[in-house]
C-alpha positions as CSV (number, residue, x, y, z in Angstrom):
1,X,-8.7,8.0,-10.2
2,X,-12.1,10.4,-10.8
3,X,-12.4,13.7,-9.5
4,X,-13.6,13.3,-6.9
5,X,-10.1,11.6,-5.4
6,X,-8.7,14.7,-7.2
7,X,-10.1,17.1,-4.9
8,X,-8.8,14.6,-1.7
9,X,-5.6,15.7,-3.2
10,X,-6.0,19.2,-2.0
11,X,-7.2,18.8,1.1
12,X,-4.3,19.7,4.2
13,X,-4.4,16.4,5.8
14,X,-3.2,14.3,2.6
15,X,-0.7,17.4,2.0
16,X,0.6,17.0,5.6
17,X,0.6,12.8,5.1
18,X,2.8,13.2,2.1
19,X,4.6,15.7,3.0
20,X,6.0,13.3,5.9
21,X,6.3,10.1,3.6
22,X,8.5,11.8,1.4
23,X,10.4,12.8,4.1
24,X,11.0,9.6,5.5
25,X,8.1,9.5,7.8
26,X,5.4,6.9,9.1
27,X,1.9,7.9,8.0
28,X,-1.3,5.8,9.1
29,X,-4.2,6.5,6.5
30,X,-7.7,4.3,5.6
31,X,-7.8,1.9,3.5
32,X,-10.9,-0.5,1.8
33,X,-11.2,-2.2,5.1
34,X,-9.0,-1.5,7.6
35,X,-6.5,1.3,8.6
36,X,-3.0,0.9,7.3
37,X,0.6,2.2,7.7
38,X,2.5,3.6,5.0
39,X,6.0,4.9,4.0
40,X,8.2,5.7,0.9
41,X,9.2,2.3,-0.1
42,X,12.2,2.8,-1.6
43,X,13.5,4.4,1.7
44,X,15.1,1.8,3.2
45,X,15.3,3.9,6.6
46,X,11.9,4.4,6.7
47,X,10.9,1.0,6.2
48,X,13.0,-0.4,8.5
49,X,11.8,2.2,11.1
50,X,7.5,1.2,9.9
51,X,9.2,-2.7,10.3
52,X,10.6,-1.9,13.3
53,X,7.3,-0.2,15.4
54,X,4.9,-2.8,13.5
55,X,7.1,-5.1,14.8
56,X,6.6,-7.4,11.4
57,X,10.2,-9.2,9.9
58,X,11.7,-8.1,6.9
59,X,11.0,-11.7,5.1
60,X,7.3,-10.7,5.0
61,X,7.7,-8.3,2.3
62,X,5.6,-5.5,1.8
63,X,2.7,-4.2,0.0
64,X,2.6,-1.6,-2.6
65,X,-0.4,0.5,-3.1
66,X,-0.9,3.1,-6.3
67,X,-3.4,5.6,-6.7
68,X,-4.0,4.9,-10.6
69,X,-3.2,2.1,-13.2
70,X,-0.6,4.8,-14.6
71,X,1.5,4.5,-11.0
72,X,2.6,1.7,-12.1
73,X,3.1,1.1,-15.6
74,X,7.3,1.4,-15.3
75,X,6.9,-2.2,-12.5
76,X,4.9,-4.4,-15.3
77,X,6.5,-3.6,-18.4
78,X,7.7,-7.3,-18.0
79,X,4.4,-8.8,-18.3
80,X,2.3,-10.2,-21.2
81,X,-0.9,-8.3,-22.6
82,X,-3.2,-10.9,-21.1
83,X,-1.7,-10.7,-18.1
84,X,-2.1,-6.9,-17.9
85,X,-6.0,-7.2,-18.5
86,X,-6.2,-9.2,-15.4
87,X,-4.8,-6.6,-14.0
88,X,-6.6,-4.0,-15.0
89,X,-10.0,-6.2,-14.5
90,X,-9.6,-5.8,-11.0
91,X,-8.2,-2.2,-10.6
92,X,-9.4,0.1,-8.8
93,X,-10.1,-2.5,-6.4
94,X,-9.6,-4.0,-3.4
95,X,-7.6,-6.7,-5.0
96,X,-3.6,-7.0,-4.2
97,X,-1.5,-9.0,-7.1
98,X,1.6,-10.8,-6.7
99,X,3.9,-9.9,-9.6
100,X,6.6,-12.0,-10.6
101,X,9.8,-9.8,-9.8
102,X,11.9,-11.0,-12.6
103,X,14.4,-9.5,-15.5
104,X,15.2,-5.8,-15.4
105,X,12.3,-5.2,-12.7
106,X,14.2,-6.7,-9.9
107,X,16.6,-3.5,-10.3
108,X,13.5,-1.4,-9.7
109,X,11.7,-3.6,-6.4
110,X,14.2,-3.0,-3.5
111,X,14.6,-6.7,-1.7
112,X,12.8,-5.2,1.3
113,X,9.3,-4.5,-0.6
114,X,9.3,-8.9,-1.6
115,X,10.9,-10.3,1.6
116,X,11.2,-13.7,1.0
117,X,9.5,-13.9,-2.3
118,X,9.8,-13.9,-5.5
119,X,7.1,-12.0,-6.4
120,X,6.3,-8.5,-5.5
121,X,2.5,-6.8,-3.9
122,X,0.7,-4.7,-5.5
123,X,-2.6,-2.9,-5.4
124,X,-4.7,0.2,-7.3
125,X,-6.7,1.2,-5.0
126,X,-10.3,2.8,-5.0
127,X,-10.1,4.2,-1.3
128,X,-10.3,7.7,-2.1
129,X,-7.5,9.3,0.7
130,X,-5.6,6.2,0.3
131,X,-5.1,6.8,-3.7
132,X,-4.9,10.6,-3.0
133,X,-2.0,10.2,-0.2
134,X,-0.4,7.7,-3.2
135,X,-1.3,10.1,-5.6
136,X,0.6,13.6,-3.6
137,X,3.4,11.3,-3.1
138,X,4.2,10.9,-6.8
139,X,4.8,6.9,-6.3
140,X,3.1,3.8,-5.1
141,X,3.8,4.0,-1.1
142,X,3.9,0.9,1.6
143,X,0.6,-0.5,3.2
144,X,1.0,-2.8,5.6
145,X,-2.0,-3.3,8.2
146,X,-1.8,-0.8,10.8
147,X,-1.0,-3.0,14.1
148,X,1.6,-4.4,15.9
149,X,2.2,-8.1,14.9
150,X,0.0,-10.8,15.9
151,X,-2.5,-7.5,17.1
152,X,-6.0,-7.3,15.1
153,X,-6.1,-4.1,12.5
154,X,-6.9,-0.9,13.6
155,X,-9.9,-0.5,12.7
156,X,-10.7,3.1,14.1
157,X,-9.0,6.5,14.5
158,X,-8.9,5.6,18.6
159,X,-7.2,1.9,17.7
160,X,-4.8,3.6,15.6
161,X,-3.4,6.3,18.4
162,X,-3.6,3.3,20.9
163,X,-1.2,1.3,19.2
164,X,0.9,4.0,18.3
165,X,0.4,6.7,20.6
166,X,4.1,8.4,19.4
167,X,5.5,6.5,16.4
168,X,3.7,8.3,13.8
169,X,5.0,11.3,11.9
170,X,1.2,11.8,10.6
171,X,-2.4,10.3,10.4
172,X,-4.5,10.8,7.1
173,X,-7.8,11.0,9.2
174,X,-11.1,9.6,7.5
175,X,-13.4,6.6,7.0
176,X,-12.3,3.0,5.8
177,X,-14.4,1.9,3.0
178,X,-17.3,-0.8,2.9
179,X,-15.3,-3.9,2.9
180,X,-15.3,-6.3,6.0
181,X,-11.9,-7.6,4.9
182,X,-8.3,-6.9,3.8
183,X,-8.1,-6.8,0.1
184,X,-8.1,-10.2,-1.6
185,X,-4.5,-11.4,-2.7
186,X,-4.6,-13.3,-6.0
187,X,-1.0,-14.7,-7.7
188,X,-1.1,-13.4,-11.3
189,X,1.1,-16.4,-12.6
190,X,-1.2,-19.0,-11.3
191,X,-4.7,-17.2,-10.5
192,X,-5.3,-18.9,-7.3
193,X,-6.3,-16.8,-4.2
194,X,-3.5,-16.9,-1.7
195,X,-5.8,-14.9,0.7
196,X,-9.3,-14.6,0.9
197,X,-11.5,-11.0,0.7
């Protein structure tokens, strides 16, 4: 993360935004391309409760989103070297991997984060408040599209309160980035593009 996210770290709205995550909150913050929704993932109450007002099912899954390669060292200890490039190729991007959630790792993804899956979401991100709100948190948090189910992405502050006028414990106000589109999604044991940027 460069400096400039750094400084995002400071500022009171991502202090308030993280301050409510790790306390079990909702928090809906920018993302590359649209807002999202995020909680502490390995809250179980609080994503149940994010489930819940998104009105998405548990076999979904979830995705992960870090603020730095470093986030996330302790989930892909399990993977090869060349695999890891790949990784790293991408990140800080608006690319979301699917990791294979195997050997001592599945003790560390809690079955709600991969839903029905055997593989588990994850994304570096270069949105600067969304890697700083990661970032104050300590821990990759959730980011799941900020909409109720079968609804289009918020895509504005004013689409945000609309669909949630009282669910949220805190929005991380600021601009989306430049992309037109979600972030890609890309399965790291096969390569192919399961959907689209």
């Amino acid at each position: 993360m460069d400096s400039s996210n750094n400084l995002w770290i400071l500022h009171p709205r991502i202090r308030i935004a993280a301050s409510a995550i790790k306390s079990g909150g909702i928090v809906a913050y920018p993302t590359e391309a649209v807002w999202g929704l995020g909680c502490d993932p390995w809250n179980p109450r609080a994503v149940d409760r994010l489930l819940q007002i998104k009105q998405r099912p548990l076999h979904k899954g979830v995705i992960l989103l870090a603020s730095d390669f470093s986030q996330v060292e302790n989930l892909l200890t399990h993977l090869s070297t060349e695999q890891i490039a790949t990784l790293k190729s991408s990140w800080p991007g608006p690319v979301t991997w699917l990791i294979p959630n195997t050997g001592s790792i599945k003790k560390r993804i809690p079955e709600w984060i991969c839903g029905q899956y055997p593989a588990f979401a994850l994304r570096v991100t270069n949105h600067p408040i969304a890697a700083a709100l990661a970032k104050a948190v300590g821990h990759p948090i959730v980011s799941t599209s900020c909409n109720p189910s079968n609804q289009m992405p918020a895509k504005t502050i004013h689409q945000v309160r609309k669909y949630f006028p009282t669910e949220l414990d805190s929005i991380a106000a600021g601009n989306l980035g430049g992309n037109k589109n979600p972030s890609e999604i890309r399965d790291l044991l096969t390569g192919n593009v399961i959907r689209p940027s």
